[in-house]
C-alpha positions in Angstrom: 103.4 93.2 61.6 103.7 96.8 62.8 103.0 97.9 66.0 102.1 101.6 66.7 104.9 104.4 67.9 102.8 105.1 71.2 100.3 103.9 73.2 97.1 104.3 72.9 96.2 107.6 74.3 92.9 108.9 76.1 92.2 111.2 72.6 92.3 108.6 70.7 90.1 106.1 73.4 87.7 108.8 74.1 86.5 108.9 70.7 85.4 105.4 70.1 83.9 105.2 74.1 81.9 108.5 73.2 81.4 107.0 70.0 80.3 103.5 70.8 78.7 103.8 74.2 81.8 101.8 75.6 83.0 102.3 79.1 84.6 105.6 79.4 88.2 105.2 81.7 88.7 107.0 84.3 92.3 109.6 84.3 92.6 109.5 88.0 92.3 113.6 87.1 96.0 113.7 86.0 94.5 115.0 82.6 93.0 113.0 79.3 94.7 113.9 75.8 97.6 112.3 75.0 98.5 110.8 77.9 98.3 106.7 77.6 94.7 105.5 78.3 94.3 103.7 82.0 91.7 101.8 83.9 91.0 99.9 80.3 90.6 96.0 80.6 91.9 93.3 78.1 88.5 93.1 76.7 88.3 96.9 76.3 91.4 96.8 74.5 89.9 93.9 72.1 86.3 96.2 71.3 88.6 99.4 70.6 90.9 97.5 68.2 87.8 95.8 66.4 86.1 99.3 66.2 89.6 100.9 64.9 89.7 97.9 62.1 86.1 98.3 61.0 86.7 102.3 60.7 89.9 102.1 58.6 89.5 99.0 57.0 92.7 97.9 58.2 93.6 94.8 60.6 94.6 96.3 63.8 94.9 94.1 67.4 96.6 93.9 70.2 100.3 92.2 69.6 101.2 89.0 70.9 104.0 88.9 73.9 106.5 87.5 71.5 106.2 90.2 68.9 106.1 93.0 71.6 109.5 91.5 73.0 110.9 91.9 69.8 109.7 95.4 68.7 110.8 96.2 72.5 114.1 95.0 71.7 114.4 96.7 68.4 114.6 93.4 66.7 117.5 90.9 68.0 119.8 93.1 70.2 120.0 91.8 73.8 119.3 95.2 75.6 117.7 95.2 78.8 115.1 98.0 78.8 113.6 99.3 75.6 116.5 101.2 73.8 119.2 100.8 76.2 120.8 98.4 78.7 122.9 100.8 80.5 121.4 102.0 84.3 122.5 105.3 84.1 120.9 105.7 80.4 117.5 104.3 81.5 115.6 107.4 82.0 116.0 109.5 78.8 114.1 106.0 77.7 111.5 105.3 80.6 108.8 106.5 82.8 109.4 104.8 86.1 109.4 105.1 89.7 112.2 107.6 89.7 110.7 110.1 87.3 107.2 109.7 87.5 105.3 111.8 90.0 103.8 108.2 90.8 101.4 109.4 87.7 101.5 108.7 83.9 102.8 111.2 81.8 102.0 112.1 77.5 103.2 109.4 75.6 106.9 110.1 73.8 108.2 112.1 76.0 111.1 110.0 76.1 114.0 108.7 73.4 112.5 106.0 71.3 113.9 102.9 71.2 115.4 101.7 67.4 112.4 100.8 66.1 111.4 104.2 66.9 108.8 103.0 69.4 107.6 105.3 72.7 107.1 104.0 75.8 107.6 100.6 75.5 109.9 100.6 79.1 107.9 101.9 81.7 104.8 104.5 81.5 101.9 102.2 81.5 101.9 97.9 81.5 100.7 96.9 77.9 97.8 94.2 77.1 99.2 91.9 75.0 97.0 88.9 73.0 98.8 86.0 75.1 96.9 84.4 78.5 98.6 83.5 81.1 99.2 79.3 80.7 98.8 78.3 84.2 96.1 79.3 84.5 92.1 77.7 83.3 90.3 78.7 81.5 91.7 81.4 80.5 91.0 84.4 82.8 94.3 85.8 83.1 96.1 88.5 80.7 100.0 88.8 79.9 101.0 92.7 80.7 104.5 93.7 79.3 106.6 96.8 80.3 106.3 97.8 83.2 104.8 101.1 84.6 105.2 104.6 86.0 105.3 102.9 89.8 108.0 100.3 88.9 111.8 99.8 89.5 114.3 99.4 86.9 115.1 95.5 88.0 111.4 95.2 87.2 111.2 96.8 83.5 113.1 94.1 81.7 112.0 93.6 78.4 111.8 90.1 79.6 109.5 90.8 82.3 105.8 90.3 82.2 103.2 90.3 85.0 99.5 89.2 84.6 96.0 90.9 85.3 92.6 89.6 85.1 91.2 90.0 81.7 88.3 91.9 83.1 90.6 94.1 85.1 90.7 98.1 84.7 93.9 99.0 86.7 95.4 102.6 86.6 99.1 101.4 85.6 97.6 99.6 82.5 96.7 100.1 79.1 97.6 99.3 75.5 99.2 100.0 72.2 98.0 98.2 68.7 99.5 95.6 66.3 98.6 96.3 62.9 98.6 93.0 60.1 
């Protein structure tokens, strides 16, 4: 699988909301462009990766948890954040609570991790294809990453939080697998 370099950015949303008639997210009027989409649910997420797979012909989706752990880890090193494990090295990587404004900011910005993928600690929490198993049916999402408002002990690689599919929060949005 690949999965894209950044996250899904308003540009690129924008298009296929005007395009479609889908629900258009709100920016909480920090700006549209290339920062990472927001206040886009699970099922929004679904629709834009259909839409993007019927335009280019290609399989695109969102990744499971298991294959964004591994492209966050750069394969099968053990590092804590995407791209490093050391504290002090944490934000030339991240968009967290220490850096953030308490606001997203344009996607790759930051030092990639070594799969050369943005973003993948901190900025925005990322859909993922997985539901959360305790829960039936299936109402709840996995989000991976971590956001803009979040501490360091909470941007593990390793963490994951949940939100209801249906859900359009301003610390969450997406980036695409691709078959």
């Amino acid at each position: 699988f690949g999965l894209s370099a950044y996250e899904v950015t308003f540009k690129e949303y924008d298009r296929f909301a005007i395009e479609t008639g889908a629900h258009l997210p709100s920016d909480r009027e920090w700006g549209r462009g290339n920062r990472p989409v927001i206040n886009v649910s699970w099922d929004d997420a679904n629709a834009y990766a259909r839409w993007l797979s019927r335009a280019t012909g290609k399989q695109y989706r969102l990744p499971t948890g298991a294959e964004w752990e591994y492209a966050a880890r750069s394969g099968d090193k053990q590092h804590a954040w995407a791209g490093t494990s050391e504290p002090d090295k944490l934000e030339e990587y991240a968009i967290f609570h220490k850096n953030s404004e308490k606001k997203t900011t344009v996607v790759g910005q930051k030092k990639p991790n070594g799969f050369g993928l943005y973003d993948m600690t901190g900025n925005v929490f990322e859909w993922v294809e997985d539901c959360y198993h305790d829960v039936m049916p299936c109402s709840l999402r996995v989000i991976r990453g971590g956001s803009y408002l979040y501490e360091p002990e909470d941007l593990h690689v390793t963490s994951r939080d949940t939100d209801g599919a249906d859900n359009r929060d301003g610390d969450v949005g997406f980036r695409l697998a691709l078959d």
